[in-house]
Chimera marker file (.cmm) of the C-alpha trace (Angstrom):
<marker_set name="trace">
<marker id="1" x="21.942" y="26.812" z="43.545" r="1" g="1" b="0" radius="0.5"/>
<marker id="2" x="22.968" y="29.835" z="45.121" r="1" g="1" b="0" radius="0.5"/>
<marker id="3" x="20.885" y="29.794" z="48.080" r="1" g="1" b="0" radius="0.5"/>
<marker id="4" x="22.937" y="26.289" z="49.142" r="1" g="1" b="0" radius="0.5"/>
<marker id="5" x="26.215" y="28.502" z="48.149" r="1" g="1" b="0" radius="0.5"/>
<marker id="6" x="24.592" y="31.353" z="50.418" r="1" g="1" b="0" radius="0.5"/>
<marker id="7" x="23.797" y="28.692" z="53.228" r="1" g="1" b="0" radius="0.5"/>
<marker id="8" x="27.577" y="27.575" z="53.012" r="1" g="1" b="0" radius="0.5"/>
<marker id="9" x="28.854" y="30.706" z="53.289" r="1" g="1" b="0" radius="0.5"/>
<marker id="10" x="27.173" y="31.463" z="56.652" r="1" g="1" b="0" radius="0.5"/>
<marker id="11" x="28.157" y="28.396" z="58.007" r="1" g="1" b="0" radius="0.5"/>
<marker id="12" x="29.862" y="29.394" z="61.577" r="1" g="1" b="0" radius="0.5"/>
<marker id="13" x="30.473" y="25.355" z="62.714" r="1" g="1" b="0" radius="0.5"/>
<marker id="14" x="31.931" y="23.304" z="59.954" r="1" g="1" b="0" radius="0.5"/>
<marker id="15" x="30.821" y="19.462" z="60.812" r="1" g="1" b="0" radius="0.5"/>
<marker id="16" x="28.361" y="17.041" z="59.637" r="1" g="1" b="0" radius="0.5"/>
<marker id="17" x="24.880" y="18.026" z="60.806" r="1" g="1" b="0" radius="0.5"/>
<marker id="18" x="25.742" y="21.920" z="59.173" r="1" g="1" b="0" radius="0.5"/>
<marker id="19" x="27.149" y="21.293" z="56.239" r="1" g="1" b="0" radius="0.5"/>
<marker id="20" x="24.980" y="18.140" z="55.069" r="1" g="1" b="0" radius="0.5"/>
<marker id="21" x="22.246" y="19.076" z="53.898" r="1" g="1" b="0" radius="0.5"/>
<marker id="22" x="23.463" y="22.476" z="51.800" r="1" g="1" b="0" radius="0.5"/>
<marker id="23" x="25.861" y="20.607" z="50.537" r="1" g="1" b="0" radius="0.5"/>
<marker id="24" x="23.562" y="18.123" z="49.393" r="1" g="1" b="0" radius="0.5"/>
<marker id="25" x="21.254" y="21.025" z="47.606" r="1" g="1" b="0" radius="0.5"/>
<marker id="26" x="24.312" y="22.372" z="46.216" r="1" g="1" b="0" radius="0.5"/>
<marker id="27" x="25.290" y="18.944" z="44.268" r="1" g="1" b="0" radius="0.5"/>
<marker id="28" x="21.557" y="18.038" z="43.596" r="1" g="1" b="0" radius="0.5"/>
<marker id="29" x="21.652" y="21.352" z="42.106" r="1" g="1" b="0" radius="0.5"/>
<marker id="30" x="24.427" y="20.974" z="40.322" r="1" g="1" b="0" radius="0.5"/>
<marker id="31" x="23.313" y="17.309" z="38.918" r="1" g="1" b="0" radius="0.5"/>
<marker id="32" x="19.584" y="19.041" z="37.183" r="1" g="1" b="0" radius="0.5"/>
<marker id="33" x="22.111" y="21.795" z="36.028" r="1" g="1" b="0" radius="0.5"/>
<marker id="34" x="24.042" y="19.310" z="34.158" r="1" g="1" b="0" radius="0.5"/>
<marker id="35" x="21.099" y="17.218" z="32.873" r="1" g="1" b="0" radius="0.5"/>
<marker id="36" x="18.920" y="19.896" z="32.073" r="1" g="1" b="0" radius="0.5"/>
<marker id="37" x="20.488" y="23.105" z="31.031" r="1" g="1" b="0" radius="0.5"/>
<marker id="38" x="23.662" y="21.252" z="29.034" r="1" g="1" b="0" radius="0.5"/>
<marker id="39" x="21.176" y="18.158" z="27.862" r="1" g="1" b="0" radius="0.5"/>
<marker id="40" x="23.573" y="16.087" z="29.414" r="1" g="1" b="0" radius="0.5"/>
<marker id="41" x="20.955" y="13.280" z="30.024" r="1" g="1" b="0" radius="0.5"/>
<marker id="42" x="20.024" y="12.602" z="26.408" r="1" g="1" b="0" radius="0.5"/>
<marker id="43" x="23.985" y="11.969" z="25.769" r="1" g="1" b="0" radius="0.5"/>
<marker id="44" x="23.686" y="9.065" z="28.703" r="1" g="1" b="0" radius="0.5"/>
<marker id="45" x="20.392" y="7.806" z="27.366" r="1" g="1" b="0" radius="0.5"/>
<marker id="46" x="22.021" y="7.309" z="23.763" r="1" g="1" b="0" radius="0.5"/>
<marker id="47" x="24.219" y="4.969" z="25.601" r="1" g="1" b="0" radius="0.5"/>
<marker id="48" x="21.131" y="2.824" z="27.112" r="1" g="1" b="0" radius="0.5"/>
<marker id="49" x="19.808" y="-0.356" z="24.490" r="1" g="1" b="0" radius="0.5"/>
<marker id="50" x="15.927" y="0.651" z="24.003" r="1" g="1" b="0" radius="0.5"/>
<marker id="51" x="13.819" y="-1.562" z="22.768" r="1" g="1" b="0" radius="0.5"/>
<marker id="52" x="11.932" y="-1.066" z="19.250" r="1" g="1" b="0" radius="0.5"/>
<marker id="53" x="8.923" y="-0.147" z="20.897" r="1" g="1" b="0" radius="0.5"/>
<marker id="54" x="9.985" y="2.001" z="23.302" r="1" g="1" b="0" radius="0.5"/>
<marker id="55" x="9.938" y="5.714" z="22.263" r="1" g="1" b="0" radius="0.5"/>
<marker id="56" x="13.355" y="8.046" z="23.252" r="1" g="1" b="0" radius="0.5"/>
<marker id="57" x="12.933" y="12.013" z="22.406" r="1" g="1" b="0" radius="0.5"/>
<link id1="1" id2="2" r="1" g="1" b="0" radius="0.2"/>
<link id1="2" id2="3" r="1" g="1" b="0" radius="0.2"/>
<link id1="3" id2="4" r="1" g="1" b="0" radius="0.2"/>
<link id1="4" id2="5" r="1" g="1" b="0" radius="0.2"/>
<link id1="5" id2="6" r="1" g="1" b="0" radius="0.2"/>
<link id1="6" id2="7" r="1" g="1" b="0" radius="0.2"/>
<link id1="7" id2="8" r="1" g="1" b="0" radius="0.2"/>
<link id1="8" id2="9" r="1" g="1" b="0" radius="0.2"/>
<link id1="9" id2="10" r="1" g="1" b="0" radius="0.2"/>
<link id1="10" id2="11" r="1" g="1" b="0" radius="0.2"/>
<link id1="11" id2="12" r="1" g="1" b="0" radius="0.2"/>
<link id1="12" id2="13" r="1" g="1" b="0" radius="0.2"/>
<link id1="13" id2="14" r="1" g="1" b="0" radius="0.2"/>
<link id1="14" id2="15" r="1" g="1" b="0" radius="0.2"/>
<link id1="15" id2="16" r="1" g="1" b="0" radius="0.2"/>
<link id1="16" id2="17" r="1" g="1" b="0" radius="0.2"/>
<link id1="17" id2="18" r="1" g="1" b="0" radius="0.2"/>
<link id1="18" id2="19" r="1" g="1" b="0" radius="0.2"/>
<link id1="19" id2="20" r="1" g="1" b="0" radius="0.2"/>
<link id1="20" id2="21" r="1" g="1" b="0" radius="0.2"/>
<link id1="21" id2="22" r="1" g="1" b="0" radius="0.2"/>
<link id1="22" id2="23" r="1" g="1" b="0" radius="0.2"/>
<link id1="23" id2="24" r="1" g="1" b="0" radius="0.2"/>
<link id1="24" id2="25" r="1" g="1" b="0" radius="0.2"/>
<link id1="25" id2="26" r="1" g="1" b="0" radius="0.2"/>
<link id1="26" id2="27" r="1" g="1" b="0" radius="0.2"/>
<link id1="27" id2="28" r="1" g="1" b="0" radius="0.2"/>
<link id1="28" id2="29" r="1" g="1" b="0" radius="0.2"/>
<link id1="29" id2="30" r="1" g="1" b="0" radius="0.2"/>
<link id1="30" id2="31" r="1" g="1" b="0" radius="0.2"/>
<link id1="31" id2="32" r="1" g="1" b="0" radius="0.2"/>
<link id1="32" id2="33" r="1" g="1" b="0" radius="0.2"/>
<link id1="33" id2="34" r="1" g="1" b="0" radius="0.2"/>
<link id1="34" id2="35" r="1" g="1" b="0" radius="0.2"/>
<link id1="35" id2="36" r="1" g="1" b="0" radius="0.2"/>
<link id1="36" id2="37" r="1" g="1" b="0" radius="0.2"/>
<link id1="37" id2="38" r="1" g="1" b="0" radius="0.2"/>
<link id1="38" id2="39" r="1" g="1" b="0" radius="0.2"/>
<link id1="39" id2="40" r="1" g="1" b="0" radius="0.2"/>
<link id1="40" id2="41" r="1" g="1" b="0" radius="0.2"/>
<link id1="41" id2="42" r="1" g="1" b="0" radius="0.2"/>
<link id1="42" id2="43" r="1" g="1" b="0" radius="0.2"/>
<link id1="43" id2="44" r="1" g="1" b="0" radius="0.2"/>
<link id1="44" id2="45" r="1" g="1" b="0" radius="0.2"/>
<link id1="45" id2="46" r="1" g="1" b="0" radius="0.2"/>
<link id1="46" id2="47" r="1" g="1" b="0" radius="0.2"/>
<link id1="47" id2="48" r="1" g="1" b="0" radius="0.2"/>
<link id1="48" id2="49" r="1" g="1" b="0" radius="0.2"/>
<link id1="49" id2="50" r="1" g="1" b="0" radius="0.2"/>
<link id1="50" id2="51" r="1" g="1" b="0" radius="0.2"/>
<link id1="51" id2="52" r="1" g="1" b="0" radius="0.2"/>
<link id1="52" id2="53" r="1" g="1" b="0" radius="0.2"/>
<link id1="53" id2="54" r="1" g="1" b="0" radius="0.2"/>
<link id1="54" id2="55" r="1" g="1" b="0" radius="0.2"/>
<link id1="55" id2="56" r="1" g="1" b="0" radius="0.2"/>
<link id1="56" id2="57" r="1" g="1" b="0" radius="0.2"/>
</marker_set>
């Protein structure tokens, strides 16, 4: 996460093909962050209709 902030900060040309793809490190980043670190996927699983067989930790 903070080598995409890094690679945004020493941006010199702000368009498309510069910004794209740190920006899109940045947000995946921020997205396993989320899921990982704050559990946030287990509070959208619960939300999900499992079947009895299948097995949800």
């Amino acid at each position: 996460m903070i080598a995409a902030l890094i690679a945004l900060a020493i941006i010199d040309q702000w368009n498309f093909k510069h910004v794209a793809f740190p920006l899109y490190i940045l947000i995946a980043d921020a997205l396993a962050v989320l899921f990982i670190y704050f559990k946030f996927g287990k509070y959208i699983m619960k939300n999900f209709k499992t079947s009895d067989t299948e097995v949800v930790r």
